[in-house]
C-alpha positions as CSV (number, residue, x, y, z in Angstrom):
1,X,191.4,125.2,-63.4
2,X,189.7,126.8,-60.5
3,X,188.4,123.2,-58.9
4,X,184.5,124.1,-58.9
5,X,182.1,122.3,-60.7
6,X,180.6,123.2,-63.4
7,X,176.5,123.5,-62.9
8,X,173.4,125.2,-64.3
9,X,170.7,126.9,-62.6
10,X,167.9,126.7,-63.0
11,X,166.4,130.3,-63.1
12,X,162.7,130.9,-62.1
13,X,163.0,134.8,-61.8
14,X,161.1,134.7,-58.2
15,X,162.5,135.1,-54.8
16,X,163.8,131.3,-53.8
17,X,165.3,131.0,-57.0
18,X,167.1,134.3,-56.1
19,X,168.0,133.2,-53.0
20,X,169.1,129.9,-53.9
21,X,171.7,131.5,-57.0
22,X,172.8,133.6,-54.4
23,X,173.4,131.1,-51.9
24,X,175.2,129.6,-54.6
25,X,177.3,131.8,-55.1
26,X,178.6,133.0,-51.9
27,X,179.4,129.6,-51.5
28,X,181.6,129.2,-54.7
29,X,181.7,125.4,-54.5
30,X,180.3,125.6,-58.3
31,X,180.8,127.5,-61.2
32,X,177.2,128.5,-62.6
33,X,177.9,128.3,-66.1
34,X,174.5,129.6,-67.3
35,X,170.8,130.0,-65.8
36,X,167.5,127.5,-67.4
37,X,164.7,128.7,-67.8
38,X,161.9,127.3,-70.0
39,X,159.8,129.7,-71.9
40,X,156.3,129.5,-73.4
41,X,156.7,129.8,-77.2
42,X,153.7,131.2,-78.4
43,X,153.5,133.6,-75.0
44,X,157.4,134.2,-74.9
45,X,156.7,134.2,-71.0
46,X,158.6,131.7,-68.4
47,X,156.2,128.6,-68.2
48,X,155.8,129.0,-64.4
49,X,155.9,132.6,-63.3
50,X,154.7,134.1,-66.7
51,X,157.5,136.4,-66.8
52,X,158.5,138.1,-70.3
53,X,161.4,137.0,-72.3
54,X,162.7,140.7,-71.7
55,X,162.5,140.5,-68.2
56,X,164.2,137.5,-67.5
57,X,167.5,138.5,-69.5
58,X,167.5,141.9,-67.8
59,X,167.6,139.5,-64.7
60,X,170.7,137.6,-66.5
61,X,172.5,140.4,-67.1
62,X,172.1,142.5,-64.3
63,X,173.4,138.8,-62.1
64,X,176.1,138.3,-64.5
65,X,175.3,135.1,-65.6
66,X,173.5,134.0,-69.3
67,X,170.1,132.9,-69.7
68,X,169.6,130.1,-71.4
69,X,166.3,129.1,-72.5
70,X,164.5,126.8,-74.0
71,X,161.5,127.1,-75.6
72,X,158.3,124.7,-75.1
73,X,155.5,124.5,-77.3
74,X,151.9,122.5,-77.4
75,X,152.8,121.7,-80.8
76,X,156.0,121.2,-81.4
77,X,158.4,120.5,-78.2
78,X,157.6,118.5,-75.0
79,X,159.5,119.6,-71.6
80,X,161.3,116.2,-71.8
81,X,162.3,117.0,-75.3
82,X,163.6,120.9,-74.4
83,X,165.1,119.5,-71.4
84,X,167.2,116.8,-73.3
85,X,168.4,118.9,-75.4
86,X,169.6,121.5,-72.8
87,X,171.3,118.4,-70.7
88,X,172.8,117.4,-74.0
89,X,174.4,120.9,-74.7
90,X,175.6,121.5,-71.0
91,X,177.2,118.4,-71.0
92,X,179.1,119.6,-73.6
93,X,180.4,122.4,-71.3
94,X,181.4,119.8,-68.6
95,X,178.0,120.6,-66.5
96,X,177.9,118.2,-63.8
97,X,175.6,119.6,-61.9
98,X,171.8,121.0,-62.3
99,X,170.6,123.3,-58.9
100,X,167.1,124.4,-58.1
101,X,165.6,126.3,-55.6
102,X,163.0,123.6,-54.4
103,X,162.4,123.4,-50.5
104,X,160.2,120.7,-49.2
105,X,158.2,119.2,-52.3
106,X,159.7,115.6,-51.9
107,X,157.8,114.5,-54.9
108,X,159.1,117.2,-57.4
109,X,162.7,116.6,-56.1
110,X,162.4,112.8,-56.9
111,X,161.0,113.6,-60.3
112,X,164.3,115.8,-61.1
113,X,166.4,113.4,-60.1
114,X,164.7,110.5,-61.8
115,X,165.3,112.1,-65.2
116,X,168.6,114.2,-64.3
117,X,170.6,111.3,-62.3
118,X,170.6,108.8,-65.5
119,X,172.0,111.7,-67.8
120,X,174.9,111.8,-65.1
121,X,173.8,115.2,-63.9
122,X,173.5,115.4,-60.2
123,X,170.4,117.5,-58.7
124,X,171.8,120.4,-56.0
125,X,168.9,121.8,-53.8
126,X,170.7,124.7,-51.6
127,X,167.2,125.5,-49.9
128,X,166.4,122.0,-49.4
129,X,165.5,120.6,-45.6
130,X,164.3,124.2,-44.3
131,X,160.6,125.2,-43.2
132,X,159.2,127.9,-45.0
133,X,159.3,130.3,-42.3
134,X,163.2,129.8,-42.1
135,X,163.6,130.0,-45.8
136,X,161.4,133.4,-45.6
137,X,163.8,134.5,-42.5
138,X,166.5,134.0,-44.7
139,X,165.3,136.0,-47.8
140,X,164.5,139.2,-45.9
141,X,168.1,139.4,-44.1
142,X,170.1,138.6,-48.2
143,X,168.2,141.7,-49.2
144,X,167.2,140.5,-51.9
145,X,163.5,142.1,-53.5
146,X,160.9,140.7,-54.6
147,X,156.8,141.4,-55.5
148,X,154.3,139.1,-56.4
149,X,153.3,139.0,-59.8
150,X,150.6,135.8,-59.8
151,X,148.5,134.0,-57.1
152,X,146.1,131.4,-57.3
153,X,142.7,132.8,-57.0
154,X,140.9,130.5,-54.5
155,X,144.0,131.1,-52.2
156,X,145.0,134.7,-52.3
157,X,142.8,137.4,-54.1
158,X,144.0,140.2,-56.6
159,X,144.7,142.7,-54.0
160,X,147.9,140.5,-53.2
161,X,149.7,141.4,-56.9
162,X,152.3,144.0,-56.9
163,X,153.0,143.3,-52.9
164,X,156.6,143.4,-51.9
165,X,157.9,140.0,-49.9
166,X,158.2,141.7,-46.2
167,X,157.4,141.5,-43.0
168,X,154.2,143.5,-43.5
169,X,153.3,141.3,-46.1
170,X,153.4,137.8,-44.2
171,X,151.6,139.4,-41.6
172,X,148.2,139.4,-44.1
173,X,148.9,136.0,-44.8
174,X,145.6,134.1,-44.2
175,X,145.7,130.9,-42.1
176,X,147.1,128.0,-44.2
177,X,148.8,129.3,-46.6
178,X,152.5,128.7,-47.2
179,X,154.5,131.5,-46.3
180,X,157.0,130.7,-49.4
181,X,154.1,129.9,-51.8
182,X,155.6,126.2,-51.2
183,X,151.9,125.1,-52.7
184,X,151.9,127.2,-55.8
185,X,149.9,130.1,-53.7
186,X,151.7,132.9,-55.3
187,X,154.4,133.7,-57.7
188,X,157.2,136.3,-57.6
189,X,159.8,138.8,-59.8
190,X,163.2,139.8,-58.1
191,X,164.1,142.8,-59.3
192,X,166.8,144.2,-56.5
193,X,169.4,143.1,-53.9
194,X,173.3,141.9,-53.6
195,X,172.6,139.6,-56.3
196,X,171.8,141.8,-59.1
197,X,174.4,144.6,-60.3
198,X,171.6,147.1,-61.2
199,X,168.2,147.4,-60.3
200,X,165.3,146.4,-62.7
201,X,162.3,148.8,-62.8
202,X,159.5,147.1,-64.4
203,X,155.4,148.0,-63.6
204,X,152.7,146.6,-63.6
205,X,150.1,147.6,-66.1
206,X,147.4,144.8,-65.8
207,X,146.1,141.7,-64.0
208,X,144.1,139.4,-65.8
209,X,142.2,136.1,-64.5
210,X,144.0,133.2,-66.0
211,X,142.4,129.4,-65.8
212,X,145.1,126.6,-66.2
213,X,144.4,123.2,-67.1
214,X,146.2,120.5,-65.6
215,X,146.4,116.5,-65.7
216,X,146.6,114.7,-62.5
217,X,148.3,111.3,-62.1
218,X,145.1,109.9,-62.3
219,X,144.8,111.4,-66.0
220,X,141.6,113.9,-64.4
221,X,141.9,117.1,-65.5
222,X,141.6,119.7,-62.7
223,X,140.9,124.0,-63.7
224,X,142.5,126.4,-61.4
225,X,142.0,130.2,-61.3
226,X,144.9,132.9,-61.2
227,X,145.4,136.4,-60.9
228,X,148.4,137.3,-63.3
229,X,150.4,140.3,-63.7
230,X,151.3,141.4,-67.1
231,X,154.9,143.2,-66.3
232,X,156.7,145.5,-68.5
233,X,159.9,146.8,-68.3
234,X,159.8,151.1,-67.0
């Protein structure tokens, strides 16, 4: 027995996530049994980033650690439904412990522990209480790499896809927008750094304008406009 406790992580693919697992991990007060990530079915893209299936276990496997995924669909699986199912395997494992690399959205942090807490699985948040400028202070000195791969339209235009997460970068950051992409500004792929065991080479080939619905609390239904990379593997 090595005393850690057991947890998942759950795996975005962008740059907090990878700073949060690596965090993590230096820390070595858990033992990150497997990363979460859930995964369009009919794409076979991660539901928030877009990134391909492929992609994501290159990712696992150059960090080490197994991807586990699970798959939503329209049709045929809810994210409660996916997610129950994960918690129910997990706990199988011994997970105690689910970590995300959230920083300041209060609301999304209650919502994970309003669903995790009751299953006996307690939320870890390594990033949590840090403004976005620290948290992007912190992510250019672990080395980590990272380049945007999907931005909302209105906020950042298409010119911003394919930029590396530097120094030159945030200095084109227009006024008001989040230098993390806190507000869902822009998206990332982490491809290189301490955390990974190999570097993943992947290009860009495309970027398409995407239009996402979403339902507010207030059951409205809001349209927003990305610019979406479609990434390969080189």
């Amino acid at each position: 027995m090595n005393g850690r406790k057991k947890a998942v992580f759950n795996w975005s693919g962008g740059k907090d996530s990878a700073l949060a697992l690596q965090k993590t991990l230096q820390e070595n007060e858990f033992e990150v049994v497997s990363l979460l990530t859930t995964i369009n079915e009919e794409t076979q893209t991660s539901s928030l980033h877009s990134i391909p299936l492929k992609l994501l276990l290159k990712q696992a496997d150059s960090i080490g650690i197994p991807l586990y995924t699970v798959s939503l669909s329209r049709d045929t699986k809810t994210y409660k439904e996916g997610m129950t199912e994960a918690i129910k395997h997990f706990k199988k494992q011994e997970v105690t412990h689910f970590i995300f690399g959230d920083i300041f959205l209060a609301d999304v942090k209650s919502y994970r522990e309003s669903k995790l807490n009751p299953l006996d699985i307690e939320v870890v948040e390594p990033l949590w209480g840090k403004t976005s400028e620290e948290i992007c202070n912190d992510f250019l000195k672990s080395g980590i790499k990272a380049k945007i791969i999907v931005t909302q339209a209105d906020k950042l235009d298409h010119t911003f896809i394919g930029k590396e997460i530097n120094n030159d970068f945030l200095k084109l950051l227009p006024d008001g927008i989040d230098w993390c992409g806190e507000n869902g500004e822009y998206h990332t792929f982490s491809y290189d750094g301490e955390l990974f065991k190999t570097k993943i080479d992947f290009d860009i080939t495309k970027i398409n304008k995407i239009t996402y619905d979403f339902k507010m609390d207030t059951e409205e239904i809001k349209s927003y406009d990305y610019w979406q990379a479609e990434i390969f593997l080189s």
